[in-house]
C-alpha positions as CSV (number, residue, x, y, z in Angstrom):
1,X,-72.8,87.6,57.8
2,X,-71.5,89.5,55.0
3,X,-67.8,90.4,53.7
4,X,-66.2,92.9,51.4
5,X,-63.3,91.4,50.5
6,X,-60.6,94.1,49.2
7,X,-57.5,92.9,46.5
8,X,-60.0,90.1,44.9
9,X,-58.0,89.9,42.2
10,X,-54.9,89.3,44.1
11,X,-53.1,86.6,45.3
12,X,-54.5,85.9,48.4
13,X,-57.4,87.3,47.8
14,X,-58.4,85.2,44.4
15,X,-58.0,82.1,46.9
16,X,-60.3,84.0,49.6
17,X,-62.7,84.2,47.2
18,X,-62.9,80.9,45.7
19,X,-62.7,79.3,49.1
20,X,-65.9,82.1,50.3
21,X,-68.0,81.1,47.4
22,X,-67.2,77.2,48.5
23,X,-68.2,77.6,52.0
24,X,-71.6,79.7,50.5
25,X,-70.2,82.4,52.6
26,X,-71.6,86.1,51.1
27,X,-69.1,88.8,50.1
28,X,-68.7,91.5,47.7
29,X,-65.4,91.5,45.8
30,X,-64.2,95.0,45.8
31,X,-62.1,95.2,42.4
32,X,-59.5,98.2,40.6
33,X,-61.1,99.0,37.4
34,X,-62.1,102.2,35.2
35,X,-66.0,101.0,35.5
36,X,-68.0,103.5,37.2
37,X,-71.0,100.8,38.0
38,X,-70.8,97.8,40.4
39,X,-72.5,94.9,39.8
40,X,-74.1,91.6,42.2
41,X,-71.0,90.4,44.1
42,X,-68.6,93.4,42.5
43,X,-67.6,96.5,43.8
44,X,-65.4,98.8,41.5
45,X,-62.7,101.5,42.3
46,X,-60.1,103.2,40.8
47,X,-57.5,102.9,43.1
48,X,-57.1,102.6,46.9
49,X,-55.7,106.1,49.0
50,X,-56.8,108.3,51.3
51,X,-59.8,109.5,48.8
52,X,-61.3,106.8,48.0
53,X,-65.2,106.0,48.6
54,X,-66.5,102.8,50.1
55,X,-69.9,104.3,50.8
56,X,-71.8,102.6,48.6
57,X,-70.0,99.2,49.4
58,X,-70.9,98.4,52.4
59,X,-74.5,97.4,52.8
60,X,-75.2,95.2,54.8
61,X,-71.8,94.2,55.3
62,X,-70.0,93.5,59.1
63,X,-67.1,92.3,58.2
64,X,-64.3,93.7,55.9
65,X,-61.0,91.7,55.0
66,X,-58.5,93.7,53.3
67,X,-56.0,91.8,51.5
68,X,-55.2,95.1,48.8
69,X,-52.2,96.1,49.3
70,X,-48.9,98.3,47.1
71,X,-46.5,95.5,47.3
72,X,-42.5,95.3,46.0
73,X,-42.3,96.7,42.9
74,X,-39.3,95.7,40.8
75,X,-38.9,98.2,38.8
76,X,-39.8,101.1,40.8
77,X,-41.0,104.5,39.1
78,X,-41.6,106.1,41.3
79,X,-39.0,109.0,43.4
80,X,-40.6,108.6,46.4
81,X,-40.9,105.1,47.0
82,X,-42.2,105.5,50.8
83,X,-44.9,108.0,49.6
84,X,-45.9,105.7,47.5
85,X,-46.0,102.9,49.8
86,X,-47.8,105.5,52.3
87,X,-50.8,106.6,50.3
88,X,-52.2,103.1,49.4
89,X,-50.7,101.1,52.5
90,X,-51.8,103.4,55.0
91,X,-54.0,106.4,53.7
92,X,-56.0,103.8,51.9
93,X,-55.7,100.9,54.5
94,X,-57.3,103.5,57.4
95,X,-59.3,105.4,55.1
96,X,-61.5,102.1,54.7
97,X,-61.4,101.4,58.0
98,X,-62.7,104.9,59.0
99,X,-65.3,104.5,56.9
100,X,-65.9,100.8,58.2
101,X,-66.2,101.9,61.2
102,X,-68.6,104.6,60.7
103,X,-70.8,101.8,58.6
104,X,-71.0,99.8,61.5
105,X,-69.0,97.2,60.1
106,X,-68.5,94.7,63.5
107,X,-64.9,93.4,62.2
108,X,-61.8,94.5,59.9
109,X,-58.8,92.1,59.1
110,X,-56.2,93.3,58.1
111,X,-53.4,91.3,55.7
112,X,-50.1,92.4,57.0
113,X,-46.6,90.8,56.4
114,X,-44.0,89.3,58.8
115,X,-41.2,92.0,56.9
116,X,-43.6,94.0,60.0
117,X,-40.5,92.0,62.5
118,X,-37.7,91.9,60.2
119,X,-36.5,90.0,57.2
120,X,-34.2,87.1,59.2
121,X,-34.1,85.7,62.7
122,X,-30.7,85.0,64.4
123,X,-29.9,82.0,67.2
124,X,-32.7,80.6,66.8
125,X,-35.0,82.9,67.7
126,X,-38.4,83.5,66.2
127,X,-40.8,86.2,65.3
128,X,-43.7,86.4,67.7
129,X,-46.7,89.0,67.6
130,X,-44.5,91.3,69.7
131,X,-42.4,93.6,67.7
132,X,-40.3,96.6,69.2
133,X,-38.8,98.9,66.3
134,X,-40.0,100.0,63.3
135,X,-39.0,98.3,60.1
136,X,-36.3,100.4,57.5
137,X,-37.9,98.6,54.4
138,X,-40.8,101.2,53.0
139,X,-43.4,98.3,52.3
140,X,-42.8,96.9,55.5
141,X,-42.7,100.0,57.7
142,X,-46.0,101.3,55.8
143,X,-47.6,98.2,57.0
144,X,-46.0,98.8,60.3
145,X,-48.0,102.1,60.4
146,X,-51.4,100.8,58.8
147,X,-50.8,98.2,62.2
148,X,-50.9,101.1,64.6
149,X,-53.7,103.2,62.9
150,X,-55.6,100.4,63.1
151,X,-55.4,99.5,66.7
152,X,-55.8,103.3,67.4
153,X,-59.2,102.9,65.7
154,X,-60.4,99.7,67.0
155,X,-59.8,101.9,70.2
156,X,-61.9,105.0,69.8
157,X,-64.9,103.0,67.8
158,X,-67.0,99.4,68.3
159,X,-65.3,98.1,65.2
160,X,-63.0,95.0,65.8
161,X,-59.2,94.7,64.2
162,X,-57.7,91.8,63.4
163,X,-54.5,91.7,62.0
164,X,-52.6,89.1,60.7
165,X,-48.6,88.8,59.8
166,X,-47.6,85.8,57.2
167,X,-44.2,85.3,56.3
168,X,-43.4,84.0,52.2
169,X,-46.9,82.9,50.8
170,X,-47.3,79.9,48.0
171,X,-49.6,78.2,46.2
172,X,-51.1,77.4,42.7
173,X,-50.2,80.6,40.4
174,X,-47.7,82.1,42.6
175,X,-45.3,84.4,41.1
176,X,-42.0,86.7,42.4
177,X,-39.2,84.6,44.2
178,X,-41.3,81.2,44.8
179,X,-42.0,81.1,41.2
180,X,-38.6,81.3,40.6
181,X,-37.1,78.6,42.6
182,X,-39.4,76.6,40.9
183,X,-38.3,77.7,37.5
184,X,-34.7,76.8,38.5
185,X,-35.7,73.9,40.1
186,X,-37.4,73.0,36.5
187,X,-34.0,72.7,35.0
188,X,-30.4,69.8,34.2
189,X,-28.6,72.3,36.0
190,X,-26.7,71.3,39.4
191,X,-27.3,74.0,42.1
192,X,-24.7,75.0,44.8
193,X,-26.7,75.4,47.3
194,X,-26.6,71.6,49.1
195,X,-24.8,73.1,52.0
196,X,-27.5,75.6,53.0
197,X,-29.8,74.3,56.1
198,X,-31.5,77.6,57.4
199,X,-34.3,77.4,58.7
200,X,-37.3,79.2,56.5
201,X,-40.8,79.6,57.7
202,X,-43.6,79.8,54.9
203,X,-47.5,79.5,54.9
204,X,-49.2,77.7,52.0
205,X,-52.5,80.0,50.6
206,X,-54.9,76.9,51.4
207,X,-53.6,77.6,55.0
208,X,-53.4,81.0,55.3
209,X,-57.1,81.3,53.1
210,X,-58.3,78.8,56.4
211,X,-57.2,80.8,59.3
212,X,-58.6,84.3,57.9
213,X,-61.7,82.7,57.4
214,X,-61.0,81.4,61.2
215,X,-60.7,85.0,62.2
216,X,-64.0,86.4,60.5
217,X,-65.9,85.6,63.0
218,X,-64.1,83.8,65.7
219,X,-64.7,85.9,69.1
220,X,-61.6,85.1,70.6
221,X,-59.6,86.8,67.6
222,X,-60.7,90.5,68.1
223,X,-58.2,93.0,68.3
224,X,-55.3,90.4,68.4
225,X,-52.5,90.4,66.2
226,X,-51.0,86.5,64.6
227,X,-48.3,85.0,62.7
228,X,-49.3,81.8,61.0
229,X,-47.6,79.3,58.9
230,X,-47.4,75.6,57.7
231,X,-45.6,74.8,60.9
232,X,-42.8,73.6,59.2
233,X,-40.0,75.0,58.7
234,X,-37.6,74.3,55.6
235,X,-33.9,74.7,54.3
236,X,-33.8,76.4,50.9
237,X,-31.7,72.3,50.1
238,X,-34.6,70.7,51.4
239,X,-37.5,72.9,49.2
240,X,-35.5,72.6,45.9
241,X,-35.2,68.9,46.5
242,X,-38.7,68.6,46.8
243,X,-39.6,71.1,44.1
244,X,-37.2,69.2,41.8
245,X,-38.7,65.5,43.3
246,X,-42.4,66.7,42.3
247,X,-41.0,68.0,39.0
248,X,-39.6,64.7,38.1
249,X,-36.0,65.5,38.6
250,X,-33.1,64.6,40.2
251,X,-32.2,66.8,43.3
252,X,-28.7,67.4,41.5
253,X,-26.9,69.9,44.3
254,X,-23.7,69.9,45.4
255,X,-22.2,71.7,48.4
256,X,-20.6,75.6,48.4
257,X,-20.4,77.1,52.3
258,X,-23.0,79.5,53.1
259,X,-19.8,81.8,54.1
260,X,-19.4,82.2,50.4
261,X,-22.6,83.3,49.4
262,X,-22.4,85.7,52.0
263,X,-19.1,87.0,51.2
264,X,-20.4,87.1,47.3
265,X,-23.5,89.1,48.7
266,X,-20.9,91.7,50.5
267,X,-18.8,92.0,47.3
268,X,-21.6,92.6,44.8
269,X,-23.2,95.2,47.5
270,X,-26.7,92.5,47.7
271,X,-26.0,91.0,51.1
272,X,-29.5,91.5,51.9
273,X,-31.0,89.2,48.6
274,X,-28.4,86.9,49.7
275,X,-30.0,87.1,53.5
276,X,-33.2,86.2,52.2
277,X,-32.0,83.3,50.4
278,X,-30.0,81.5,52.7
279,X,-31.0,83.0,56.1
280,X,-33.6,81.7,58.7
281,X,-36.6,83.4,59.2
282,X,-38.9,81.7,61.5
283,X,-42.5,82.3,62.9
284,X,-43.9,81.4,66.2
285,X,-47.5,80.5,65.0
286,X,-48.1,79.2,69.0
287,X,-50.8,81.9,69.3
288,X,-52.8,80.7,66.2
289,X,-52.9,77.6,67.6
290,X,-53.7,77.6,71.6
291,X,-56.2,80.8,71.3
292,X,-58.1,79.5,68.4
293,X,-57.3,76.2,68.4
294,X,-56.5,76.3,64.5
295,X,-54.3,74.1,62.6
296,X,-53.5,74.1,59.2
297,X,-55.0,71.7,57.3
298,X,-52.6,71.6,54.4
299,X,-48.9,70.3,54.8
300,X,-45.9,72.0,53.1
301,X,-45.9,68.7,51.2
302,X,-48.8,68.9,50.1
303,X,-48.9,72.6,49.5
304,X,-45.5,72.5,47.4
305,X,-47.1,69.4,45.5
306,X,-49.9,71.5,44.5
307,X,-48.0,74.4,43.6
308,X,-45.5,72.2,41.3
309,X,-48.9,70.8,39.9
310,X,-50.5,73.5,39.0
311,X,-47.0,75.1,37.4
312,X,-46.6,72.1,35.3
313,X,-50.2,72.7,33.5
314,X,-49.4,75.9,33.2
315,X,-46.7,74.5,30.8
316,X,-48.4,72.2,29.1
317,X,-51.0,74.8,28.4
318,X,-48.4,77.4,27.1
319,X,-46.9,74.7,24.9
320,X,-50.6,73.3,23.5
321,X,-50.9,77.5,23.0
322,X,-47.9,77.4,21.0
323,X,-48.6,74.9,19.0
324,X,-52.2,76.1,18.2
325,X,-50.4,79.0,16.5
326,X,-47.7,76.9,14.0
């Protein structure tokens, strides 16, 4: 067995790597960069669309996991932000697997995103792999539409598509909101937010990194479609106390009603950051579990103690940085 693992660099797929090279597992790390030569282990491109070549990246290689993706971008550039979102999302996404396919590659998994159901549940429902309306959010619905092209090619061709939905992912190195719940957790300062008991759904990387390497090869996972997660589901109150417990600090909130965040959210027109703060958003990983029999082998615990671990050196190593240069 052989992988080319897209997005190497990234998040996700840094971890995939790593935990591939562990498990003596061969893959080729397709990279962005301006080189025009790949190297053992490397494959280099300039960017991922519609255009792009794999050709030359896929020998011997059955199985392709595509973690690359154009994800939320803060400040955003560019006019069209769905065209944007388009050409790399789903131009690029079923470009490669066109070409896969073609190659003779047996099996493509594809990283999608839970945003693919929505960005809350209500009344205690939760997100399943059955999903009915398209998403309004452009990242979300140009994963929505990678989704579908892929199952229209697993249709007409041989090759396999697996595609799997996580909701918020952490770990060691994480950056965007996670990273910055931990900063605020890394401070004196009380936080108002004691009174908020939703219900939030996340997957630590070690976890998620464990069931895509489940589904590389696992026969029972072709052409089905997954949520996963830790299993266990947390209260923004209950992940700042344990951020601020593994930082050394005391929990420190006090209590405003979840009403008034909400009506603050209406009022400064940002109801839906406010949403995604103090809302649920919860994943039904049942499928995960009884089809393939996988469970994750990381708690939340001990995924939120490694993140907070691994933040903290960063720290110290910033700080031994900065004293280096006095």
């Amino acid at each position: 067995m052989k992988i080319l693992l897209t997005g190497a660099s990234g998040f996700v797929g840094s971890n995939l790597s790593s935990a591939l090279d562990q498990k003596n597992i061969r893959h080729i790390d397709a990279l962005r960069s301006g080189k025009n030569n790949s190297c053992e282990g490397q494959y280099f491109i300039h960017s991922i669309d519609g255009n792009t070549s794999w050709e030359k990246a896929f020998n011997k290689v059955n199985i392709v996991v595509h973690t690359a993706a154009r994800v939320h971008v803060m400040a955003e550039t560019h006019h069209d932000t769905f065209a944007e979102f388009r050409r790399v999302n789903v131009d690029g996404t079923l470009n490669l697997a066109r070409q896969a396919a073609k190659a003779g590659v047996r099996r493509f998994v594809f990283i999608s995103t839970i945003k693919v159901n929505g960005e809350t549940t209500v009344d205690g429902y939760t997100f399943n792999e059955i999903n009915t309306d398209p998403p309004e959010n452009p990242y979300a619905l140009s994963k929505y539409e990678a989704e579908n092209g892929l199952r229209e090619i697993a249709d007409k061709t041989d090759m396999e598509v697996v595609i799997i939905r996580p909701p918020l992912v952490y770990g060691p190195k994480v950056k965007a909101n996670f990273l910055s719940l931990m900063k605020l957790s890394d401070t004196p300062i009380p936080l108002p937010f004691g009174a908020i008991h939703n219900k939030r759904s996340m997957v630590y990387v070690g976890n998620l990194v464990d069931f895509i390497i489940k589904c590389i090869d696992y026969p029972a996972a072709a052409n089905q479609t997954f949520m996963v997660s830790d299993g266990e589901d947390l209260s923004l109150s209950a992940l700042l106390r344990t951020m601020r417990v593994a930082l050394g600090r005391p929990a420190r909130l006090f209590s405003i009603p979840a009403s008034l965040f909400q009506m603050a959210g209406r009022l400064s027109g940002k109801s839906g950051v406010v949403d995604r703060l103090i809302g649920d958003l919860q994943v039904d990983s049942a499928k995960a579990r009884n089809l393939l029999g996988w469970n994750p082998p990381f708690t939340a615990q001990q995924g939120i103690s490694a993140t907070i671990a691994a933040y903290l050196e960063g720290k110290r190593f910033e700080v031994k940085k900065s004293e280096g240069k006095q």
